[in-house]
C-alpha positions, 0 to 999 in steps of 0.5 A: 091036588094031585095024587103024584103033589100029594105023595111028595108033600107027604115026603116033605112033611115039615112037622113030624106028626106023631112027635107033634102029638107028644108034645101036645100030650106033654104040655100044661097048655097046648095052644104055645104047641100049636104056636110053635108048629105053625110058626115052624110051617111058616118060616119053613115055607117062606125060606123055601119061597125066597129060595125060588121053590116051585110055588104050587108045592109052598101053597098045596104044601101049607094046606097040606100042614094045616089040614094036619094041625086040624086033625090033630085039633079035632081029635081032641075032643069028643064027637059022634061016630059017623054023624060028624065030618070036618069039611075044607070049603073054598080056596081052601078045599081046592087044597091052595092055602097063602100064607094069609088066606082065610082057612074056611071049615065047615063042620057037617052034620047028620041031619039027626044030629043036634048042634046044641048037644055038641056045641061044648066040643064045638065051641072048644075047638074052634076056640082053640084054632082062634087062640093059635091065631089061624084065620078061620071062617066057620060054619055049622050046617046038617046036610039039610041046611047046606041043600037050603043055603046052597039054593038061596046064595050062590056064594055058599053053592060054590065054596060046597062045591069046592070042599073035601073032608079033613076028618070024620065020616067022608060019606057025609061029604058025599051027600052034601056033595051030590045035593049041592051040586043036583039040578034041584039046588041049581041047574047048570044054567042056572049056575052059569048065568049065575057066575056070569053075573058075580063076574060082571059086578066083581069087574064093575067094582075095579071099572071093567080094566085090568089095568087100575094102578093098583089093581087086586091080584083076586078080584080085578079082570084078570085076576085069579078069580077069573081063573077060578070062575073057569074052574067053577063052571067046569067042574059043575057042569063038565065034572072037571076035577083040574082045569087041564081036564078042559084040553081033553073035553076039547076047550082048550088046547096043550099050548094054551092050558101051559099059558094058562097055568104059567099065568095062574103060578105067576100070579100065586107068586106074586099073591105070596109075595105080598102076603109074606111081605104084609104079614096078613092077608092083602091081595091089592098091589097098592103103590107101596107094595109095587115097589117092594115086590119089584125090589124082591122080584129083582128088578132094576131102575133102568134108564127110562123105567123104573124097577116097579113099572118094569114088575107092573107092566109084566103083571099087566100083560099077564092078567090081559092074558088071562083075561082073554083066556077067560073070555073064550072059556066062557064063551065057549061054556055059554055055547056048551051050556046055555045053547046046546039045546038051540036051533042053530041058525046061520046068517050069511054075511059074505065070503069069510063070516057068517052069523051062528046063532048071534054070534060072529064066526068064520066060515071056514077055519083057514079063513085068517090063514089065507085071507090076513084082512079078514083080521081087521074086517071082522071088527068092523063088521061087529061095529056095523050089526049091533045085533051080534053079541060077541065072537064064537069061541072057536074064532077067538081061538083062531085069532090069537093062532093067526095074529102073528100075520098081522106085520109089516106088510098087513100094516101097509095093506090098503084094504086094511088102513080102509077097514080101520078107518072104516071102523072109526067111522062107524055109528055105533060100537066104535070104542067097544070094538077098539077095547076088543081089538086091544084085548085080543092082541090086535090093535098092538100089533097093527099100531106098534106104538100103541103095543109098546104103552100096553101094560105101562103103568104111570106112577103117580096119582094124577092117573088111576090107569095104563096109558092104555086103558086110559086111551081106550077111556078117553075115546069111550067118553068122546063116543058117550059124549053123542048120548042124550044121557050125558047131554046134561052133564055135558051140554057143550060136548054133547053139542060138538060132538053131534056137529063135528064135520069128521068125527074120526078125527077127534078118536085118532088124536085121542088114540094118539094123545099119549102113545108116545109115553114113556119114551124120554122127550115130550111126548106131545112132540113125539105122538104129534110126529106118529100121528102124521105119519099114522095120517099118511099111511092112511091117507088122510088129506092135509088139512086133516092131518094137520088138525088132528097133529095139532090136537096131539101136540096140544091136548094139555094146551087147554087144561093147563090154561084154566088151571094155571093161568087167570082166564078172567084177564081178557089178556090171557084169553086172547092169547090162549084164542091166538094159539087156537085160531078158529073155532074148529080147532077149539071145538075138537080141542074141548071135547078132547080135553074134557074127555082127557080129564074125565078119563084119566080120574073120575075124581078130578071132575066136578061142578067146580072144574067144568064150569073152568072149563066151559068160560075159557071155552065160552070166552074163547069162542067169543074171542074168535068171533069178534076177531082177533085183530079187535081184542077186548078193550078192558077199559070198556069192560071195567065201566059196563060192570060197573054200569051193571053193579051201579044199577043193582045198588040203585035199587038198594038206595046206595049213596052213589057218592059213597059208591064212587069214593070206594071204588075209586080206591081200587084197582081195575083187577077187580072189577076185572075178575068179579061179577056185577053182582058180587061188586054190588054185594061186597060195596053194599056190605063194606059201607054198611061196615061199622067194626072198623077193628074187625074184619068184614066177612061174607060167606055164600055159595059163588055166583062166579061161573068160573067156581060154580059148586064152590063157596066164596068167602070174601074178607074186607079189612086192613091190608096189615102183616101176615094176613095171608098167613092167618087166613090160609092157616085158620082155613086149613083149621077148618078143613077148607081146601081152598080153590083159588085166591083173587086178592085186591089192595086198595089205594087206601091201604084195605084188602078185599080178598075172596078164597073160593072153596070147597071141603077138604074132600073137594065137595061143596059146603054145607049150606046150612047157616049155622055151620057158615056161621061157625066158619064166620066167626071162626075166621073173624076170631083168628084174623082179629089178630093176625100177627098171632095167627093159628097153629098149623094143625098136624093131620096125616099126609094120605098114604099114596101122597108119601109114595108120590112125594116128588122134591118140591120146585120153586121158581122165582121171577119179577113181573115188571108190569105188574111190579110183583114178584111171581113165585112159583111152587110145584110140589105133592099135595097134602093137609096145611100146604098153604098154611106152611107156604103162608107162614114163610111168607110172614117169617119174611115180611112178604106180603101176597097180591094175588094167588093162582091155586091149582090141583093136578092130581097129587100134585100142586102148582100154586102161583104166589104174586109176592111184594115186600113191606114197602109194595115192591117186587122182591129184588135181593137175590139172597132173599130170593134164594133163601125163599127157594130153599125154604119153602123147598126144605120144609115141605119136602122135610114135612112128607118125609117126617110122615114117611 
């Protein structure tokens, strides 16, 4: 804090001392003194802010108030005369206090001071600052002990550094000071790498992205910690007391150090905000908050962006900023401290870069001022020599200088449209180099479109990052994807990727897939149409262009297909072949999908999904190699696995008369959409069924490839009233979260139903048999009589699923074919929405099919295949609305009384 902020505060002052003191003097108790007080700095600071005050005098002022309260509250009690201080530690010694941050204290002790002889004073005070409710951490160290536990914990070392003494003996501050801070606790390399590292892990922890939809205003790149790693290292190595002192020690420029702090106030502000708005200590912007600061920082819905991506967006353009400044800071403090001793060696690279010392840097500092292509070279010459680390901080600068030269005319520049090309087509380094591009402002620049979705939030759960940094993922996971140590995982991808004839195809329609975000329209047309002309500019030839358009219009094509339609039906496989035409469409268009899910939420993948994935790719491929004029011939197909089950129940002695009698009765959709093997098991154990007023049920880990990880509960009983209801509703009861519904009736009035499921945490089951026993007879309990089918039990809807609760739709159509009516429900996800769904169903006497269940994100699209009482499509127009408005009503009605 400065000395001119220091004598302001003092004129400000909110609460008159000396009257404080008299009042103390005059209570019977004076901790409601105490309360008052507070509570008097509070509502004074917080009016202050709401009225647009200057930020750093509301959170230097409130440090400034307490410290006071604090030495009020030590004079209380006795201490020794000048064995004993009271020292501020942490964001609290730099003298910055939120309204909800921790007040870290230190009591300091002469190393001849017993704490036991003064732990009566000790404990009264502090339980006095715990009975006013201040947020205290504490500690009670001699200087001895603090030299001791600055050596082993990096942690402690900085919060001493950054400390000042409240009351006592200031002579004890400075010895704990110059012992904290001497070569002998930590030297200044020591230190640096030290922070380096606590950085690297901070970041790892929020996915190395600035842009996380709810990002942490302390702790995520960008963030104010980052600010405060600077301020670390300076200050242990440069005795820097402001970060302002880094202009005069030549770090940083007048112009740069307004950027810096502008961002750092803004950030403050925002970090008040949230605090005052919580009332308590909450520095993660979670989706709730966004929305209220957007409201309080005064931003408006305007057509095509809301008021909460408005205020994201200006967040996330600032941390990128402060995240790069961060960047050069320490990149320019590894040059100063961990190599000022070494050898400088420089390696030639040509006219314009040189390597220093494994670093790349310019050879000349007008190098971008006259030659504009090197802008663009020098990415792809840290792409081609894995060997350098990085960019010298003195480059760095000259890049954000010299950027603004990167316009139209750049753009159209045949040198750089081959350098980025060039840059694509390298072996190594490609996303990394890209992510840099991004962070230091040139790939915005060079790509105007994709400067337009940096920052753009995507306000739902589906997404968990900017349209940008999930760009950037996506084309990271296309690259791990050629790794041996993704080969596992990712067999197919790692195969396609390693065979692919144009590997910078599959980049581009990834760096392309949704650049045109945000714009209004689809924009799989839109990014479609940039592409090509992207294609043009860079002059790749027609048969490319066209490919990887097609990649950009149709990167859904394939997701949508496995989760929304039945990929068992040979029918749909074909079609979906047809619109992918050869075998090279649908390799790109698989590792671009699979790179697309995984990059977009790492939850949304898992066995269950992947194994989705690869039969629609496997069955496709197949597809396209037979030909598609010689569909598959689903006659053909039902008799080869029935041939295949009839050889696995010969070997079990099962009547062959009996076999053929069952399965006469049931249609060709099942044998159509189960295994060999699981026909073989569920015809064995339905003749062998002697309860005939119970229903069947089998439980075991699924043998179908589609559902690999997931488990198959198979029940066989009578096709009678509600049993959809009752099954879905005993299943959410058990906390099921079933992944799909194969539903078959028999001619003679039977239903064999197989619900693939996992936990309501979308992981498998335990295969321990007596937690699969208990579900059994769980499920035979509650389907005994379905007619009085279980409560719908009330859990609480997750907090993001309330923010994302988007009207629920409903379309309703007949199927002719089928005779069916197809009813389908796009709505928020959230506990017992089948079961709600189900108990519709029954209120109206409709019986279900079929069941098409699939999971977007927070969203869900569930397809009913429905008939009523007599096994006839729903043709009444009333009903068929009142369905509609129904299930519309009930599940919007459900969030909203969570809300």
């Amino acid at each position: 804090m400065s000395t001119t902020l220091h004598q302001q505060l003092a004129e400000e002052e909110i609460i008159d001392i000396d009257d404080f003191r008299t009042k103390l003097a005059e209570a019977t108790s004076p901790i409601p003194v105490y309360k008052e007080a507070l509570c008097t700095i509070k509502t004074s600071l917080d009016d202050r802010f709401k009225a647009g005050e200057d930020i750093r005098k509301l959170i230097y002022g409130r440090a400034w108030e307490i410290d006071r309260i604090l030495q009020v509250a030590w004079s209380q009690y006795p201490w020794p005369e000048d064995k004993i201080s009271l020292i501020a530690v942490g964001g609290y010694g730099r003298g910055e206090l939120h309204p909800h941050s921790d007040i870290d204290l230190l009591i300091l002790l002469d190393d001849e001071v017993n704490a036991e002889d003064l732990h009566d004073s000790i404990s009264a005070f502090l339980t006095t600052l715990w009975d006013i409710n201040l947020d205290i951490g504490s500690s009670v160290r001699t200087l001895s002990e603090c030299y001791k536990e600055a050596q082993s914990d990096i942690t402690i070392a900085t919060n001493l550094i950054e400390s000042r003494t409240l009351t006592g003996n200031p002579n004890l501050h400075t010895q704990m000071y110059d012992r904290v801070t001497s070569e002998g606790a930590w030297t200044d390399k020591e230190f640096f790498l030290a922070k380096q590292k606590e950085q690297k892990e901070r970041h790892k922890k929020t996915n190395n992205t600035e842009y996380n939809l709810e990002p942490n205003l302390k702790n995520s790149p960008g963030g104010l910690r980052d600010l405060q790693t600077i301020g670390w290292v300076s200050k242990r190595h440069f005795g820097s007391t402001y970060i302002r002192d880094l202009v005069e020690d030549g770090f940083l420029t007048e112009t740069e150090l307004d950027i810096l702090n502008k961002g750092e106030l803004y950030l403050w502000s925002v970090r008040y905000a949230l605090h005052m708005l919580c009332n308590r200590r909450e520095d993660r912007l979670l989706f709730d908050h966004q929305r209220t600061l957007a409201e309080f920082f005064g931003y408006k819905d305007e057509e095509g962006k809301l008021a909460v991506e408005q205020f994201m967006s200006k967040y996330y353009r600032i941390a990128m900023t402060m995240s790069e400044f961060n960047d050069m800071l320490l990149q320019h403090f590894d040059e100063a401290i961990l190599r000022a001793d070494e050898e400088q060696v420089i390696i030639p690279l040509n006219n314009r870069f040189q390597i220093h010392n494994d670093y790349l840097e310019v050879t000349h500092e007008n190098t971008f001022e006259h030659q504009p292509f090197a802008l663009m070279e020098l990415f792809v010459l840290l792409a081609q020599n894995p060997s350098i680390k990085g960019v010298r901080a003195s480059t760095i600068r000259l890049i954000r200088d010299n950027r603004h030269k990167v316009d139209e005319e750049f753009r159209k520049d045949i040198r750089n449209t081959s350098l980025f090309m060039e840059l694509l087509r390298s072996p190594e380094r490609v996303s990394t180099e890209l992510k840099r591009m991004t962070r230091y402002g040139i790939l915005g620049r060079y790509l105007p479109q994709f400067g337009r979705i940096i920052g753009q939030m995507q306000h739902d759960l589906f997404h968990i990052y900017t349209v940008d940094a999930h760009t950037m993922k996506v084309i990271q996971k296309c690259r791990q994807f050629r790794h041996r140590d993704y080969r596992e995982e990712f067999p197919i991808c790692h195969r396609i990727v390693n065979q692919l004839p144009k590997i910078e195809l599959l980049y581009i329609a990834g760096l392309f897939h949704d650049i045109a975000k945000g714009r209004g329209g689809d924009h799989s047309e839109l990014g479609a149409e940039d592409v090509l002309e992207f294609c043009d500019e860079h002059h790749l030839g027609k048969w490319d262009s066209h490919l990887v358009s097609w990649l950009v219009r149709n990167h859904l094509l394939m997701s949508m297909t496995a989760q929304r339609k039945d990929i068992s039906d040979p029918e749909v496989i074909h079609t979906f072949a047809q619109q992918v035409r050869d075998i090279v469409h649908l390799d790109y268009l698989y590792v671009l999908t699979i790179a697309d899910i995984n990059a977009t939420n790492h939850t949304l993948w898992n066995s269950w999904r992947a194994t989705l994935m690869r039969k629609l790719y496997t069955d496709t491929k197949r597809a396209l190699r037979r030909g598609l004029e010689n569909p598959i011939n689903k006659e053909d197909r039902i008799e080869q696995i029935q041939h295949e089950a009839q050889i696995l129940l010969d070997r079990q002695g099962v009547e062959k008369t009996d076999i053929h009698t069952l399965w006469s009765s049931i249609g060709d959709d099942y044998f159509l959409r189960e295994t060999a093997q699981s026909i073989a098991e569920h015809t064995k154990a339905i003749l062998e069924h002697t309860k005939a007023d119970e229903p069947l049920i089998l439980i075991r880990q699924t043998s179908h490839r589609v559902f690999e990880g997931a488990t198959e509960i198979f029940i066989y009983s009578k096709d009678i009233k509600n049993l959809f209801a009752a099954t879905v509703a005993a299943m959410d009861q058990l906390h099921l979260n079933i992944q799909d519904a194969r539903i078959i009736v028999t001619d003679s009035g039977e239903v064999l139903n197989t619900y693939t499921v996992l936990s309501d945490d979308n992981t498998p089951l335990s295969e321990n048999p007596s937690h699969l026993q208990s579900i059994k007879q769980r499920l035979i309990e509650e389907l005994d009589d379905p007619d009085d089918y279980p409560d719908i039990i009330q859990r609480r809807v997750p907090r993001q699923m309330k923010l994302f609760a988007t009207p629920t739709q409903v379309y309703v159509s007949n199927d002719p074919a089928a005779q069916q009516t197809v009813l389908e429900v796009i709505t928020p996800d959230r506990p017992g929405l089948l079961a709600r769904i189900g108990g519709i169903f029954a209120e109206h006497n409709l019986s279900v099919r079929k069941a098409k269940i699939a999971s977007v994100g927070e969203r869900v699209e569930d397809f009913f295949f429905i008939t009523n009482e007599q096994g006839l499509p729903v043709s009444d127009p009333d009903l068929c609305q009142t369905l509609q408005d129904q299930i519309c009503q009930q599940l919007d009605e459900h969030i909203q009384h969570e809300r």
